[in-house]
C-alpha positions as CSV (number, residue, x, y, z in Angstrom):
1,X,-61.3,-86.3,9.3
2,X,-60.7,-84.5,5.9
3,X,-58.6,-86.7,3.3
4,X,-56.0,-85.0,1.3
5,X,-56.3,-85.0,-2.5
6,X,-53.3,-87.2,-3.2
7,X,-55.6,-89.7,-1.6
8,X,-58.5,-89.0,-3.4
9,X,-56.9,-89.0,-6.4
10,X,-54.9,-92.7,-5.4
11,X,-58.2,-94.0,-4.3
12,X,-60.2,-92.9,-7.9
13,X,-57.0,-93.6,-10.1
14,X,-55.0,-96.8,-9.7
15,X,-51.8,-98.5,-11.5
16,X,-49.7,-96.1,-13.9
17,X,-52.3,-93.6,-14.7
18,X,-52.6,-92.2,-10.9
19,X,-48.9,-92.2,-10.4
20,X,-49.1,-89.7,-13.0
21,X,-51.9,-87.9,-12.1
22,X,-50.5,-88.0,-8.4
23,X,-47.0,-86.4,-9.3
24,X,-48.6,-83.6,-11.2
25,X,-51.0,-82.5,-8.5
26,X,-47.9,-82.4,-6.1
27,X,-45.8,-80.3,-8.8
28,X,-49.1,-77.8,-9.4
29,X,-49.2,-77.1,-5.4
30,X,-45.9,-76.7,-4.7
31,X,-44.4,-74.4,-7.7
32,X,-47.8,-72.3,-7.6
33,X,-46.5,-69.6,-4.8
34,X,-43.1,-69.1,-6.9
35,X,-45.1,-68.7,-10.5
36,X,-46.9,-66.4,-8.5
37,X,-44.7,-64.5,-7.3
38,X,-42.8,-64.9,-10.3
39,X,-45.5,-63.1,-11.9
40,X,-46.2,-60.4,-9.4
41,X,-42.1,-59.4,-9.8
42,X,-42.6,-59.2,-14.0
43,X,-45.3,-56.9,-13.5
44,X,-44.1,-54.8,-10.7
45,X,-41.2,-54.3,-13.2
46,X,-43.4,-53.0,-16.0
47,X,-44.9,-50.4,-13.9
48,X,-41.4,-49.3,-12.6
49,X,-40.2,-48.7,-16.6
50,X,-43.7,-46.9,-17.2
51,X,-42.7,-44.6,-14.0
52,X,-39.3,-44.0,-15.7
53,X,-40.5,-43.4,-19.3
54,X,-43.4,-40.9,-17.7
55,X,-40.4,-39.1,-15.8
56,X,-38.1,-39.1,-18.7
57,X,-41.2,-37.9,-21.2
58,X,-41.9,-34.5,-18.0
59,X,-38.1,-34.1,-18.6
60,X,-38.4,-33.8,-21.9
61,X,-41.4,-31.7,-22.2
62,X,-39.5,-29.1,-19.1
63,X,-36.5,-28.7,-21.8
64,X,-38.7,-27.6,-24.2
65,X,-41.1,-25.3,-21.9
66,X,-38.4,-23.5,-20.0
67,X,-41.5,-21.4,-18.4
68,X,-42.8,-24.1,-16.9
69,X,-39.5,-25.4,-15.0
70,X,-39.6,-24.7,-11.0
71,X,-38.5,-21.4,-10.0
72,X,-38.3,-19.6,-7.0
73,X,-39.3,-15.7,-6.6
74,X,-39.2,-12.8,-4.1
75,X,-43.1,-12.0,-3.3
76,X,-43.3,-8.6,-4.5
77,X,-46.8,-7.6,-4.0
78,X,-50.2,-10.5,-2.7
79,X,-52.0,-11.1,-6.0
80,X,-55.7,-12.5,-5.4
81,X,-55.8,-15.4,-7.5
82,X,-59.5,-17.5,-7.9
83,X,-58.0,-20.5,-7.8
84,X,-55.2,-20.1,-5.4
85,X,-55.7,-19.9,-1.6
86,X,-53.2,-18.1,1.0
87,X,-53.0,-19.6,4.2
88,X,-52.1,-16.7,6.3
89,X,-50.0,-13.1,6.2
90,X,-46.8,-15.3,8.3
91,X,-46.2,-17.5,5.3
92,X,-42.8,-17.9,3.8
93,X,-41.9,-14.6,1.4
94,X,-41.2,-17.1,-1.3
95,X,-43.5,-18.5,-4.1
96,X,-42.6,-21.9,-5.4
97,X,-43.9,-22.7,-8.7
98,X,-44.6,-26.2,-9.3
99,X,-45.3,-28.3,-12.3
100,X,-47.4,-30.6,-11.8
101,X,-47.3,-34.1,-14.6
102,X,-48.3,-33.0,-17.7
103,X,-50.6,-35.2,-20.3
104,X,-48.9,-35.6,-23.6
105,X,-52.5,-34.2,-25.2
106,X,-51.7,-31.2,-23.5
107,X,-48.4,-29.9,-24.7
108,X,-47.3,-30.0,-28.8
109,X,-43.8,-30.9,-28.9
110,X,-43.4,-28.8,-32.0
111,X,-43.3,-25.8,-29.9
112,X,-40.6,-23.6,-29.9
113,X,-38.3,-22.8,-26.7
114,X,-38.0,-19.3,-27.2
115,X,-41.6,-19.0,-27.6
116,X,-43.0,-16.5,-24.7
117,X,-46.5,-17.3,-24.5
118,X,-48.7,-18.7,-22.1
119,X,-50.2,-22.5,-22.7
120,X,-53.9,-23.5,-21.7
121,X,-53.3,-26.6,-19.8
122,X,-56.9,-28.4,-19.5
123,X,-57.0,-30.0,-16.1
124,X,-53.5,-31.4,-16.8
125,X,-51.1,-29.8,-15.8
126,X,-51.6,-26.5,-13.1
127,X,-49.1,-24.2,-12.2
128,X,-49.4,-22.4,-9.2
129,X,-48.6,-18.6,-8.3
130,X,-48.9,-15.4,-9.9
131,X,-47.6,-15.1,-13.8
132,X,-45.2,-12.1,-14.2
133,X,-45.4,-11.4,-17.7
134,X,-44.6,-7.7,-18.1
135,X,-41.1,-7.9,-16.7
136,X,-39.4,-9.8,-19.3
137,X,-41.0,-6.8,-22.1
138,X,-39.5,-4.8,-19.6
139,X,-36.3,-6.0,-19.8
140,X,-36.1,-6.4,-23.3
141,X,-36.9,-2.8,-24.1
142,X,-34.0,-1.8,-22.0
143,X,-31.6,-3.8,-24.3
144,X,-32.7,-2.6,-27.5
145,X,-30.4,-1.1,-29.6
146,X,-30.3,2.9,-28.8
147,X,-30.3,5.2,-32.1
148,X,-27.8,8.6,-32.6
149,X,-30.0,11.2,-33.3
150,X,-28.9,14.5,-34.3
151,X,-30.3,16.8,-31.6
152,X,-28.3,14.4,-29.1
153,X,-25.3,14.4,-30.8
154,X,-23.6,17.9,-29.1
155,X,-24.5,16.6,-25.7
156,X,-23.0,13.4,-25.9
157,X,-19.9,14.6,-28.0
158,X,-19.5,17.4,-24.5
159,X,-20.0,13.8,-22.1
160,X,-17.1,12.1,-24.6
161,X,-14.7,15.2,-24.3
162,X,-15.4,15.6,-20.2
163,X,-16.3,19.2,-21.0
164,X,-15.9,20.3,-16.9
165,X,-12.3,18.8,-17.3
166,X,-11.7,20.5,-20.4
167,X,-13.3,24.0,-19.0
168,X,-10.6,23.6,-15.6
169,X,-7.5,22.9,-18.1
170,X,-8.8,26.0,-20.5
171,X,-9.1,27.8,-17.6
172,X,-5.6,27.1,-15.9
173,X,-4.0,27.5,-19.7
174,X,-5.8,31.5,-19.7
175,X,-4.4,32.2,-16.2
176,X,-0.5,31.4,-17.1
177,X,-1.2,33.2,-20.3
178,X,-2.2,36.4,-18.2
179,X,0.0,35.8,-15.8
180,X,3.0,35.3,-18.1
181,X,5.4,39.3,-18.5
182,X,4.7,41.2,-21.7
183,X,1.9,42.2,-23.5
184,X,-1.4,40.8,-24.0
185,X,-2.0,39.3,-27.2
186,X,-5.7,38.4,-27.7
187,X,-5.3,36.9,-31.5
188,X,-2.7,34.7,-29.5
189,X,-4.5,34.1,-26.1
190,X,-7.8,32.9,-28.5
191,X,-5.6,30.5,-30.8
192,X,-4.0,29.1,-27.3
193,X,-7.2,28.9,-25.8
194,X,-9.2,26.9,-28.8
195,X,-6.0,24.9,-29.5
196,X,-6.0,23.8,-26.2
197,X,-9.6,22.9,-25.6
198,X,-9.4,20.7,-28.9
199,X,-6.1,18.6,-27.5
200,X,-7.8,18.0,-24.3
201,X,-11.2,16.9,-25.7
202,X,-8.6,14.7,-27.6
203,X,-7.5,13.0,-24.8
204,X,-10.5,12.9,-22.8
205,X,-12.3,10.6,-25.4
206,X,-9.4,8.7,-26.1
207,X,-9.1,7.7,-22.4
208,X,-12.6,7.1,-22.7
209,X,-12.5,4.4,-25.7
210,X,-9.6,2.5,-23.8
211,X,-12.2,2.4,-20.5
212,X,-14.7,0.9,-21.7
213,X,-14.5,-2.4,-19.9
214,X,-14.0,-1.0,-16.6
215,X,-16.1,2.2,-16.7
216,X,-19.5,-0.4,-16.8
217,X,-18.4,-1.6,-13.4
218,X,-18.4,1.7,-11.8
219,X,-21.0,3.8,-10.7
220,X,-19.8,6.9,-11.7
221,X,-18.5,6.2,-14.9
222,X,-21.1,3.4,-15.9
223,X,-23.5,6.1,-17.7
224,X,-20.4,7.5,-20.3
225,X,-21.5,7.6,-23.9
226,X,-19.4,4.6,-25.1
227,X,-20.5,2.1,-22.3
228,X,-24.2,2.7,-22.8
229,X,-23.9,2.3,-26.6
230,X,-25.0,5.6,-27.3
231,X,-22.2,6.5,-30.1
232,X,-19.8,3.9,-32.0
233,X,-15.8,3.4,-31.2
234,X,-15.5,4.6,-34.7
235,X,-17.2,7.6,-34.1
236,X,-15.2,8.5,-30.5
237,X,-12.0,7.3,-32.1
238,X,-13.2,10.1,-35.4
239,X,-14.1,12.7,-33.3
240,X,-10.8,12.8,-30.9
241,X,-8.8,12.2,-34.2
242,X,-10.4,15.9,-35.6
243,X,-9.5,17.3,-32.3
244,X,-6.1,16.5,-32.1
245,X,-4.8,17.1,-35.4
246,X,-6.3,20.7,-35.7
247,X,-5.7,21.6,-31.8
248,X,-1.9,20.6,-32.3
249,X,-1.8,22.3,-35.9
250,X,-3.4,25.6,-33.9
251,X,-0.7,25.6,-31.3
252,X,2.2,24.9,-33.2
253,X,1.9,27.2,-36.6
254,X,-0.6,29.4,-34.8
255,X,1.0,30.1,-31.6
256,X,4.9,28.7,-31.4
257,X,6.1,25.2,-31.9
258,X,7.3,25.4,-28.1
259,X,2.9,25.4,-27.2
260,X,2.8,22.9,-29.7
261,X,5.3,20.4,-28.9
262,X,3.8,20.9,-25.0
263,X,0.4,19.9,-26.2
264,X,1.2,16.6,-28.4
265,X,3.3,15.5,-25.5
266,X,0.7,15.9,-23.0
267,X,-1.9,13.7,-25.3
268,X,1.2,11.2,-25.3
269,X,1.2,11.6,-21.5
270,X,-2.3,11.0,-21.0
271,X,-3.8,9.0,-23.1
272,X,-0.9,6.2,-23.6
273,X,1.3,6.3,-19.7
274,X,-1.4,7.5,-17.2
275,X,-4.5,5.8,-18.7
276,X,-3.0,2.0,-18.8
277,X,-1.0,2.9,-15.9
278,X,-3.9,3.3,-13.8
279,X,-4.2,-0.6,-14.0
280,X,-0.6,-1.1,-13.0
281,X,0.7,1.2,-10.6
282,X,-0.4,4.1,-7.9
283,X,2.5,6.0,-9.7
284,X,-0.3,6.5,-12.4
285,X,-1.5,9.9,-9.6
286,X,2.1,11.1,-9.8
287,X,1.8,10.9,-13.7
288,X,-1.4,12.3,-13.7
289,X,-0.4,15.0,-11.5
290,X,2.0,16.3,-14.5
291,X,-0.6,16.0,-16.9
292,X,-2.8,18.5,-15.0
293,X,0.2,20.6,-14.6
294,X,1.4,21.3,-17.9
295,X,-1.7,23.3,-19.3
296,X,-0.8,26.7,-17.3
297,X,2.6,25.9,-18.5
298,X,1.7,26.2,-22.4
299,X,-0.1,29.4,-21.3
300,X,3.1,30.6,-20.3
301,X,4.8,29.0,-23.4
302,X,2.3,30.6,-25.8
303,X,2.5,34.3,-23.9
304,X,6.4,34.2,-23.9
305,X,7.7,32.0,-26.3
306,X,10.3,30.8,-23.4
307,X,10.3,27.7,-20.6
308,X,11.3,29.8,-17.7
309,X,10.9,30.0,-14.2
310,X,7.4,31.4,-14.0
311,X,6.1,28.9,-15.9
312,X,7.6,26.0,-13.7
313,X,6.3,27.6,-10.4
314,X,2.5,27.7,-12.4
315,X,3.5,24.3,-13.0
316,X,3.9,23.3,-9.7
317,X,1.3,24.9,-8.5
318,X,-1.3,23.0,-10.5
319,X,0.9,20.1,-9.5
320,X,1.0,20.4,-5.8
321,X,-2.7,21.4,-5.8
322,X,-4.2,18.0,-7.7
323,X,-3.1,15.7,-5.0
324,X,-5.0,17.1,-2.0
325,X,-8.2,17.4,-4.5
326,X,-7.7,14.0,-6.8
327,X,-6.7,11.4,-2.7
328,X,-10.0,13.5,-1.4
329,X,-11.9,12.7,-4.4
330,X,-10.6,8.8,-5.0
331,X,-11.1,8.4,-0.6
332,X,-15.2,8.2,-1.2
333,X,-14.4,6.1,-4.4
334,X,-12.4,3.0,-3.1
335,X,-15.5,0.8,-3.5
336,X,-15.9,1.7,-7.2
337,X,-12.2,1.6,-8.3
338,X,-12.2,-1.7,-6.7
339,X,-14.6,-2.9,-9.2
340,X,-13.0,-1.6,-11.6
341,X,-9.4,-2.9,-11.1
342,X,-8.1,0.4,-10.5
343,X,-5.0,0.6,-8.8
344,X,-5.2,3.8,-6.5
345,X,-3.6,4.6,-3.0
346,X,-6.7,5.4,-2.0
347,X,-7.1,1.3,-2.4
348,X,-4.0,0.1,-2.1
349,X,-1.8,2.5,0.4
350,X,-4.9,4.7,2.1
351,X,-2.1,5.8,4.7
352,X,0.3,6.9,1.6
353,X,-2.8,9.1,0.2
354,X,-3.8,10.7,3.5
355,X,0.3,11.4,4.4
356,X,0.5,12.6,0.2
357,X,-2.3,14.8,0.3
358,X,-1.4,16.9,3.6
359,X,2.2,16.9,2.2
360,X,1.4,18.9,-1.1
361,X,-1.4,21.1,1.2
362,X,1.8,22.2,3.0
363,X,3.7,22.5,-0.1
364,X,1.2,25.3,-1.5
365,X,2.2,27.5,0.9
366,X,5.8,27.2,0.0
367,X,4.9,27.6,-3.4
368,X,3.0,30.8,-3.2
369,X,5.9,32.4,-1.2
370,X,8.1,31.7,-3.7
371,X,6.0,33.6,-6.4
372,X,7.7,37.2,-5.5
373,X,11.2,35.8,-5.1
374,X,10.8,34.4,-8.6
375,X,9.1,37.8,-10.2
376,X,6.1,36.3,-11.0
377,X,3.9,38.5,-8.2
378,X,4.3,40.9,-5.3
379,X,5.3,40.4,-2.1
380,X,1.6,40.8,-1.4
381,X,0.5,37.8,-2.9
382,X,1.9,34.9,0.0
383,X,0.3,37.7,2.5
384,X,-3.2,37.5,1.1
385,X,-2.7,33.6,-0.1
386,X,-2.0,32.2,3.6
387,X,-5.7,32.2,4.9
388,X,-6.8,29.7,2.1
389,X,-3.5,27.9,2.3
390,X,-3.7,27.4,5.7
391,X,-7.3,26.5,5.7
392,X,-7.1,23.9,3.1
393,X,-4.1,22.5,4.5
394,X,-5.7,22.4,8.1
395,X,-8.4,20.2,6.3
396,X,-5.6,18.3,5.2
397,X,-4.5,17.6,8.7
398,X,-8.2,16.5,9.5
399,X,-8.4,14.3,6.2
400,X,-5.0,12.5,7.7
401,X,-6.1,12.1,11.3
402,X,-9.9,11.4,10.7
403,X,-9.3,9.0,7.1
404,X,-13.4,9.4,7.0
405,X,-15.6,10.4,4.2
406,X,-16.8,13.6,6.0
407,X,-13.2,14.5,6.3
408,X,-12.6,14.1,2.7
409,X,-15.4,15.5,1.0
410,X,-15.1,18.7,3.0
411,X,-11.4,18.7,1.5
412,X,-12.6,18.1,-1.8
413,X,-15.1,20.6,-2.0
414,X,-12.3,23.0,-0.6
415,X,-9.8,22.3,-3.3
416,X,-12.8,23.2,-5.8
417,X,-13.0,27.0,-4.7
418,X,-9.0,26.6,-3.7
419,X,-7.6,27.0,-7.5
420,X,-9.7,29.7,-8.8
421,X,-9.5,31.9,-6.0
422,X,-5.5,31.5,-5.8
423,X,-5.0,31.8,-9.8
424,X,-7.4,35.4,-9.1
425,X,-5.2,36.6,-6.6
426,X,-2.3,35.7,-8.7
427,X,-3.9,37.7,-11.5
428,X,-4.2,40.8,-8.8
429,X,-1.1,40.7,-7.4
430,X,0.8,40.2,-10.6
431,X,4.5,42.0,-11.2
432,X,4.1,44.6,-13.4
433,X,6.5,44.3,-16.6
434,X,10.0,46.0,-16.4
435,X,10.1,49.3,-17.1
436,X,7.0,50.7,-15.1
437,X,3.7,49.7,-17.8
438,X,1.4,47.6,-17.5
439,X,0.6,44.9,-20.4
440,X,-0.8,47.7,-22.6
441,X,1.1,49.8,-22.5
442,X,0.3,52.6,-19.8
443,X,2.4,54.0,-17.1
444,X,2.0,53.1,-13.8
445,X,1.1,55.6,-11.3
């Protein structure tokens, strides 16, 4: 039978000296499990604040190597790689890059963060994937600041200006100047002509300086001069500025102060109620509608001197005829004056721009009938006018029933051979001048 030590220790000890070694035997086996465990705790709690420190130094290092930080890609294209491995073709079509911890020999904290290069990371650290490196020298090259060069100035200036716009109002301004009684002036008809192309280059790049913000979210607008950078404000604001002022001088000391007056207003008109109005309102169409019809109306002005009848039925020709071609136009464009915060019917009330375009279809007829009872053409004109009329109002009707984008661009390529071929039979059918001679001068036979 095995004695136990407080035995041994009574039996080789007696009297006061092996009580004491006795009790301190006892205390040594029973507190040795706690100071052990004691022990094991302390140290379990150093490695738990190295594990935090390590974390917090990875941290640390990640703020200040952004290129290194996780990130998750599309998988453009399978690069072979030496030391990476792909499982198989069924994989998931995204690439994880992972950082793996990182040495403190292996990164130099005096390292930049906008530094773009790649580190050599010695069996430390490995980061896994293909590098895309040319992209971001990609991107950067498209940002760079664009330069005005000379030979590139005219084109852009004829961008700023909308030089198709400004052709269609010069060429409505020339038709009510023909189509106006009396003789033809040609010193006058070129003063009206110029005078008018400068006051609408005008207002085209003044509309386009105010548009800036919401022309970059639109697709069709998003490539204008001002919104890729490619001239100044200044410069726009400059060049509409030595539009204006000589195009207004032109028609009012060079023509009459009536053309004049007509022209000023209509930069008013456009460029200060139509262009913030088409933020606010759909009554921004109606305005705009005016705008467009006043140019054959200073045509009139400039050929006669006088605001008459003629020149109001011009008027609301060009008036009638926008709304049909402008709700076809704005129907296939709802998506981008959405994104623009444009408020149009075509957005807003798409029954009200159907129900509006068919209405003013319709009203062209009525309009070219009343051309003869007004003296302005022959009774021949409403005759040879109703084919077209009818035609583009029965796509009218389609545009209304259908509300589709087939339906719409068939109507708005329509209204674009509509105007010029009604203004030419206008011009052939025009009332000869009292007194039986023509505008110069030559009797009629």
């Amino acid at each position: 039978m095995a004695t136990s030590p407080h035995t041994v220790s009574s039996r080789l000890l007696t009297g006061w000296v092996g009580g004491c070694v006795w009790y301190l035997e006892r205390r040594a086996v029973e507190e040795s499990p706690h100071k052990f465990m004691h022990l094991f705790r302390n140290v379990n709690k150093q490695w738990i604040t190295f594990q935090h420190f390590t974390f917090l130094k990875r941290m640390y290092v990640t703020q200040l190597n952004r290129s290194l930080s996780q990130q998750v890609k599309p998988k453009s294209e399978p690069v072979a790689s030496s030391f990476l491995e792909k499982a198989s073709s069924s994989q998931a079509k995204a690439e994880i890059y992972e950082m793996k911890p990182l040495s403190p020999s292996s990164l130099s904290l005096s390292r930049k963060p906008h530094e773009k290069e790649l580190l050599t990371l010695e069996s430390a650290s490995v980061i896994e994937g293909p590098v895309d490196v040319g992209k971001e020298t990609k991107d950067e090259k498209q940002w760079k600041e664009m330069k005005l060069h000379l030979d590139e100035l005219p084109g852009i200036l004829a961008r700023l200006s909308k030089i198709k716009l400004t052709a269609l109002v010069v060429g409505t301004t020339s038709a009510g100047f023909a189509l106006a009684p009396g003789p033809f002036d040609w010193s006058c008809f070129l003063l009206t002509f110029v005078g008018t192309g400068l006051a609408s280059c005008a207002a085209n790049s003044i509309n386009q300086f105010f548009e800036v913000p919401f022309d970059s979210n639109m697709n069709r607008t998003k490539n204008r001069p001002l919104v890729r950078g490619q001239i100044s404000p200044l410069l726009a604001v400059s060049f509409a500025t030595c539009c204006a002022v000589p195009g207004v001088a032109l028609l009012t000391w060079g023509v009459n102060p009536l053309t004049g007056a007509l022209g000023l207003f209509n930069i008013f008109l456009y460029t200060c109620c139509y262009t913030p109005l088409k933020r606010i309102s759909i009554a921004n169409t109606w305005v705009g509608a005016v705008v467009g019809a006043i140019p054959p109306v200073m045509g009139w002005t400039a050929a006669t001197g006088s605001l008459d009848a003629g020149a109001c039925l011009l008027g609301g020709i060009l008036y009638s005829w926008q709304f049909p071609h402008f709700n076809a136009l704005s129907w296939g464009l709802r998506e981008d004056y959405s994104r623009g915060g444009y408020c149009m019917m075509s957005v807003t009330h798409p029954a009200l721009c159907r129900r509006v375009a068919l209405r003013h279809c319709l009203a062209l007829i009525g309009l070219c009938t009343a051309a003869p009872i007004l003296d302005v053409t022959t009774w021949t004109f409403p005759a040879i006018s109703l084919p077209i009329n009818v035609y583009i109002s029965y796509l009218g009707f389609r545009f209304y029933m259908d509300a589709d984008r087939k339906s719409s661009r068939k109507l708005f390529f329509c209204s674009l051979w509509h105007l010029p071929l009604l203004l030419l039979l206008m011009l052939t059918c025009k009332q000869p001048p009292p007194g039986g001679k023509s505008d110069r001068g030559e009797p009629q036979g």
